[in-house]
C-alpha positions in Angstrom: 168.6 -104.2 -30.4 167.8 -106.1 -27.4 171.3 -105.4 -25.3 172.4 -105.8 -21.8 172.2 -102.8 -19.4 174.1 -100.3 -19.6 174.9 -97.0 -17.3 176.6 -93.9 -18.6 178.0 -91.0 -16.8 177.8 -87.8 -18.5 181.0 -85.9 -18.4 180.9 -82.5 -17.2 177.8 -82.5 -15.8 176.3 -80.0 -13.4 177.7 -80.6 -9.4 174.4 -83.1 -7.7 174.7 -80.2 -4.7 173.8 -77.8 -7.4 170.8 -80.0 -9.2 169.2 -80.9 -6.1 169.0 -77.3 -4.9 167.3 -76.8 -8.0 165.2 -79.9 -7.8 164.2 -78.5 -4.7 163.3 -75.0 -5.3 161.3 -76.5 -8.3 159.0 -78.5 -6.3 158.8 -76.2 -3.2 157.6 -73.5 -6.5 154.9 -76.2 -8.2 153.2 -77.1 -4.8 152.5 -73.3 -4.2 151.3 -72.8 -7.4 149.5 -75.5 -7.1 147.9 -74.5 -3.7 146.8 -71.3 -5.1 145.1 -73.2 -7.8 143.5 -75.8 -5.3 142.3 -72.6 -3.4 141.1 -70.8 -6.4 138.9 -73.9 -7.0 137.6 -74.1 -3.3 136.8 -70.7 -3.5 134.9 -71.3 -7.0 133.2 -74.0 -5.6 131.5 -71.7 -2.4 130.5 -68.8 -5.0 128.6 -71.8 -7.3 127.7 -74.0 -4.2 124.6 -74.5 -5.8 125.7 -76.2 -8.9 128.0 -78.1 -6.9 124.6 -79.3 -4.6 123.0 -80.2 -7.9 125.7 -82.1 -9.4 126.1 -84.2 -6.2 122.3 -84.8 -6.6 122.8 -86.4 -10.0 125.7 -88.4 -9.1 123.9 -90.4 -6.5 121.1 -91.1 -9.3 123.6 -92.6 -11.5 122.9 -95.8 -13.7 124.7 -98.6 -12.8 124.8 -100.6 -16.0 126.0 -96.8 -18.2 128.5 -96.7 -15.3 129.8 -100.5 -16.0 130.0 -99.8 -19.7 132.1 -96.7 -19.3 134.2 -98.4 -16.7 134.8 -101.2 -19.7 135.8 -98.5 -22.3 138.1 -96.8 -20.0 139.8 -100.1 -19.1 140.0 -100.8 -22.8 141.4 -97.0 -23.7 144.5 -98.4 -21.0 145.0 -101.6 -22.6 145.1 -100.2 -26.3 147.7 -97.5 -24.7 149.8 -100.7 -23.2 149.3 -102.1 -26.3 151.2 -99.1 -28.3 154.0 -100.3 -25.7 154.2 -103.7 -26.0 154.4 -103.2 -30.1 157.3 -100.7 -29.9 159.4 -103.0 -27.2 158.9 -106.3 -29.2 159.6 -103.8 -33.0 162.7 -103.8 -31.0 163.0 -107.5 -30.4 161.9 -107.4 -26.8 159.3 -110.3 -26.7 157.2 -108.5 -24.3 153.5 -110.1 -23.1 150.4 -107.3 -23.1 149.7 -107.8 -19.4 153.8 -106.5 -18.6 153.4 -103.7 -20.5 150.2 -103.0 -19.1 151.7 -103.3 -15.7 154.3 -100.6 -16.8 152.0 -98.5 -18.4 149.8 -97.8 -15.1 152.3 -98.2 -13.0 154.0 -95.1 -15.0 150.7 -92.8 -15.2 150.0 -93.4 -11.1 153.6 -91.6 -10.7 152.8 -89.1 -13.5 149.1 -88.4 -11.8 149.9 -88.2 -8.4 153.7 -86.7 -7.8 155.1 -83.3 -8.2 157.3 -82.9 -11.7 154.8 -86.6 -12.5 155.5 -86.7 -16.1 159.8 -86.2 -15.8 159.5 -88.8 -12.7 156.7 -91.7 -14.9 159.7 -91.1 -17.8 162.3 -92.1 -15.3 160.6 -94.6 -13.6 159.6 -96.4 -17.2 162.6 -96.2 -18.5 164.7 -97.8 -15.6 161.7 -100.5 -15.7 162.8 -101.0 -19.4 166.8 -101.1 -19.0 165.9 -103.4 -15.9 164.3 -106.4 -18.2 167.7 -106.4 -20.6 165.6 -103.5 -23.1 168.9 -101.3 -24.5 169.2 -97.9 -23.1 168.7 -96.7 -26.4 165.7 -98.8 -27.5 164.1 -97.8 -23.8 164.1 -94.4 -25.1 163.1 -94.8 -28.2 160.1 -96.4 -27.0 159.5 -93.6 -24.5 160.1 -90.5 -27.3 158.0 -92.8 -30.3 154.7 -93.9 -27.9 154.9 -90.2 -26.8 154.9 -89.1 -30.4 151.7 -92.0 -31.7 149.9 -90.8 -28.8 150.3 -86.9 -30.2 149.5 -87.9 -33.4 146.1 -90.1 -32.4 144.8 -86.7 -30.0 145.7 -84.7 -33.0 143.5 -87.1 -35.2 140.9 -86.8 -32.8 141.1 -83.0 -32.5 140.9 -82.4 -36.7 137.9 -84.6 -36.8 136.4 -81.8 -33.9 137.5 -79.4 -36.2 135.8 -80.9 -39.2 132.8 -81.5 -37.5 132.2 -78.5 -35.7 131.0 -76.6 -38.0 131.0 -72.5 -38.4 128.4 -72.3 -35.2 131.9 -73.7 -33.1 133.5 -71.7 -30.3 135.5 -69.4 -31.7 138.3 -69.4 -29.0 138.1 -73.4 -29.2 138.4 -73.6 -33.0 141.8 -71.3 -32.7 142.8 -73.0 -29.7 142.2 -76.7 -31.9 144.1 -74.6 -35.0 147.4 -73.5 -33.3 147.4 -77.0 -31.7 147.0 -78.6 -35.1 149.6 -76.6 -36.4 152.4 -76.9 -34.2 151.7 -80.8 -34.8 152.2 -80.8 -38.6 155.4 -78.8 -37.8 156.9 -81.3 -35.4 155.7 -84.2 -37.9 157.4 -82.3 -40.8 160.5 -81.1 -39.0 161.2 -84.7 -37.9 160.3 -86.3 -41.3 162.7 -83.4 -42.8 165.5 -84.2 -40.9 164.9 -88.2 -41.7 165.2 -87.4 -45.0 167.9 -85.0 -45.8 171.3 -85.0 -44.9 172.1 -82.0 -45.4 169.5 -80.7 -42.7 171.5 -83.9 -40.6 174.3 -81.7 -41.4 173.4 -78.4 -40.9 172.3 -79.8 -37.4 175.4 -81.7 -36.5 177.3 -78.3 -37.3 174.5 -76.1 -35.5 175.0 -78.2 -32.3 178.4 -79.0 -32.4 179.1 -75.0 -32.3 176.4 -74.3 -29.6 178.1 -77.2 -27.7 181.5 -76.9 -28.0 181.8 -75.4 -24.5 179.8 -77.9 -22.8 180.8 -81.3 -22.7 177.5 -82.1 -21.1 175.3 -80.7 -24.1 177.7 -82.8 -26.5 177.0 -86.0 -24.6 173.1 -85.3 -24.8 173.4 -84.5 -28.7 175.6 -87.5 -29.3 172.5 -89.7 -26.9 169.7 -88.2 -28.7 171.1 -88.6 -32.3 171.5 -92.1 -31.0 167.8 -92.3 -29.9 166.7 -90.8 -32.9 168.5 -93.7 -35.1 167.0 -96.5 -32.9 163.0 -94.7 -33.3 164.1 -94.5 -36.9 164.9 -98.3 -37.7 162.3 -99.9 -35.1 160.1 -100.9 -38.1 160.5 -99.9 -41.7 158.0 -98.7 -43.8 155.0 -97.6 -42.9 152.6 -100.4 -43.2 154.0 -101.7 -39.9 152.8 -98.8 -38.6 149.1 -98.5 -39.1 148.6 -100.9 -35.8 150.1 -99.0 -33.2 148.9 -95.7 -34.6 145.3 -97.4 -34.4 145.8 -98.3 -30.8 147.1 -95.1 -29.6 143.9 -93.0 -31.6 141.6 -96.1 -29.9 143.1 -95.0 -26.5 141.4 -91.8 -27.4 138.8 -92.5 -28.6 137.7 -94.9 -26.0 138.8 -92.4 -23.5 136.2 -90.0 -25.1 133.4 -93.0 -24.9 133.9 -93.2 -21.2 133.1 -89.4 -21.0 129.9 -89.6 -22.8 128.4 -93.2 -21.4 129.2 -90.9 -17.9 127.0 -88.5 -18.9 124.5 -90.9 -20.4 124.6 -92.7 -16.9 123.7 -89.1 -15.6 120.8 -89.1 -18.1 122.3 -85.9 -18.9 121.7 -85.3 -23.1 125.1 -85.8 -25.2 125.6 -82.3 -27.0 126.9 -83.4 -30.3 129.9 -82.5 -31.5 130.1 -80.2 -28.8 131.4 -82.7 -26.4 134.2 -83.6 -28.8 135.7 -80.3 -28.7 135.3 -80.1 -25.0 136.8 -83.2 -24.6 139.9 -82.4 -27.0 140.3 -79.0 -24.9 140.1 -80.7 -21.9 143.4 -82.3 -22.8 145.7 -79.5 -23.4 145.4 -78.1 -19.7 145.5 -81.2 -18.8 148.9 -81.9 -20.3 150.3 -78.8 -18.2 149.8 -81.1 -14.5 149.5 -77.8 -12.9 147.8 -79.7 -9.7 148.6 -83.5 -8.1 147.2 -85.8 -10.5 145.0 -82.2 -12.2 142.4 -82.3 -9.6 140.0 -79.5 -9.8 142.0 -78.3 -13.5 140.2 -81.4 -15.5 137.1 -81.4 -13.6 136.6 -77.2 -13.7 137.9 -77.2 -17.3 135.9 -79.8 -18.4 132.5 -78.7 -17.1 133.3 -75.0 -18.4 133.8 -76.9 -21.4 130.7 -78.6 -21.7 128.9 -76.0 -20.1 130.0 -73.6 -22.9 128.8 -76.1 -25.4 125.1 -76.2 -24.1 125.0 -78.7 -21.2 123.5 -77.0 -17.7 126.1 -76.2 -15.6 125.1 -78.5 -12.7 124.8 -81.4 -15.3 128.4 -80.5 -16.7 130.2 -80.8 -13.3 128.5 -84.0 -12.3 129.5 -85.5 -15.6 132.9 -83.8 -15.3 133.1 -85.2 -11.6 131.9 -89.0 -12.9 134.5 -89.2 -15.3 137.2 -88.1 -13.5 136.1 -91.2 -10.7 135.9 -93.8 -13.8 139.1 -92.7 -15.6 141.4 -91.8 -13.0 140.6 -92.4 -9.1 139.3 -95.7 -9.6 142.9 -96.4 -11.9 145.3 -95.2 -9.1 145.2 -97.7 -7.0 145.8 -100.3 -10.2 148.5 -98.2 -10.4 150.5 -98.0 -8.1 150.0 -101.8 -7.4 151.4 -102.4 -10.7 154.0 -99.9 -9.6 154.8 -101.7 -6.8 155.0 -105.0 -8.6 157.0 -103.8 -10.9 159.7 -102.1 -9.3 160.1 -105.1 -6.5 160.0 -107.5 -9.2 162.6 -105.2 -10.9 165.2 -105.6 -8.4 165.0 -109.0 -7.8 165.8 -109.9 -11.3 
């Protein structure tokens, strides 16, 4: 599984005068939408300066050792998410060590955090990092498409046991929100299980493609690559035993993730609403998915305290927390990142 690099060319593919025009236009389109949102937030933030005022206030009374400990669960959270990595590259013979798959893993969510089109660019950037070390083009992507898949499927956990525990006092909006989520989930899981297990659904597909394709040699190509990807995912480990350990680690990421937000807000000596802050913090992940600002400043942080503030929590005590957590799980990781970034891609071309 383990191969040498390879490069492919994609026949027929669209003129690079003609994909950088649109590259261009895209990103010239995200950083005004994204400067309205910044401004929307500024402008927020004057109308409700005095919750802003009181959330500064807490901050600065913050306890250092609740502060340590969430510090140590959000490190953790990032190690069990390397660790997803690491089993899915050496499932495919790769022989990889936790701390270099830690190294990519950061080094892939600085880009995804910070950048324009982050997420597209961290992909990129990962899977060259892969091909680099002797990792098969299609076993890199397999290991992109499956840790993107465990990490669904451990928020999606998470987000049932909100569900569960919410009770019929929940949000309403939150609990439909949580539901249509849920649902779109299972339907992915049992489309791809489907298509595993029947070919005649293969077949159906091969034809359905084939005939939507047939005037683009470009689309064939990337039906041809993703059928191969697909194959790889497939026969990384079989049976599903060997799965319970990296479906552990990617719901641990989570979870741990979701610690780090409440021993914030215990270092704030602000009250834990129970299970209130799970749903928030579940929300809180679905806008945050969209990137709609560099790295989601002001989108996580308004979202979140609307969130908590929703479920009980003062709002000048849901914005300092909000505010707190953002600084422990993502400030404080950027610069890790993109030192491991750095490391990584110099070390990369030197090999």
């Amino acid at each position: 599984m383990v191969g040498r690099r390879k490069r492919h060319r994609l026949a027929g593919s669209v003129p690079p005068g003609r994909v950088d025009d649109s590259h261009r236009w895209s990103r010239r389109a995200w950083w005004i939408f994204s400067g309205a949102v910044l401004v929307a937030l500024a402008a927020a933030a004057v109308v409700r300066r005095s919750e802003v005022a009181g959330a500064v206030r807490l901050v600065a009374d913050v306890d250092p050792l609740m502060l340590a400990a969430s510090a140590v669960c959000e490190g953790a959270s990032l190690l069990f998410f390397a660790g997803v990595w690491q089993w899915l590259v050496n499932a495919g013979g790769g022989g990889w060590a936790l701390r270099r798959a830690a190294a990519l893993t950061l080094g892939a969510n600085a880009v995804a955090g910070a950048l324009p089109g982050g997420a597209v660019l961290a992909t990129a950037w990962a899977y060259r990092q892969l091909c680099r070390r002797a990792i098969g083009p299609e076993l890199a992507a397999a290991v992109l498409a499956v840790a993107g898949a465990l990490s669904a499927l451990g928020l999606g956990t998470l987000m049932t046991v909100a569900l569960v525990v919410s009770g019929p006092s929940a949000r309403t909006v939150g609990v439909w929100t949580m539901s249509v989520v849920l649902a779109a989930l299972a339907a992915a899981g049992a489309g791809a299980v489907l298509v595993r297990r029947s070919k005649t659904v293969r077949r159906y597909l091969h034809k359905l493609w084939a005939k939507a394709s047939r005037h683009s040699t470009w689309a064939r190509d990337l039906g041809a690559a993703a059928g191969r990807v697909a194959e790889q995912a497939w026969h990384l480990k079989p049976g599903l035993r060997p799965w319970i350990s990296p479906a552990v680690q990617a719901l641990l990421n989570w979870v741990l993730d979701l610690a780090c937000l409440v021993l914030c807000m215990r270092a704030l000596h602000i009250a834990v609403p129970w299970p209130g802050v799970l749903g928030a913090y579940v929300l809180t992940q679905i806008p945050a998915t969209l990137r709609l600002t560099p790295g989601n400043i002001g989108v996580v942080e308004a979202g979140l305290a609307a969130l908590l503030s929703a479920y009980g929590v003062p709002p000048s005590q849901a914005l300092a927390a909000a505010l707190l957590y953002r600084v422990v799980s993502y400030w404080a990781v950027q610069p890790i990142g993109w030192c491991c970034y750095a490391v990584m891609s110099l070390h990369g071309r030197h090999r």
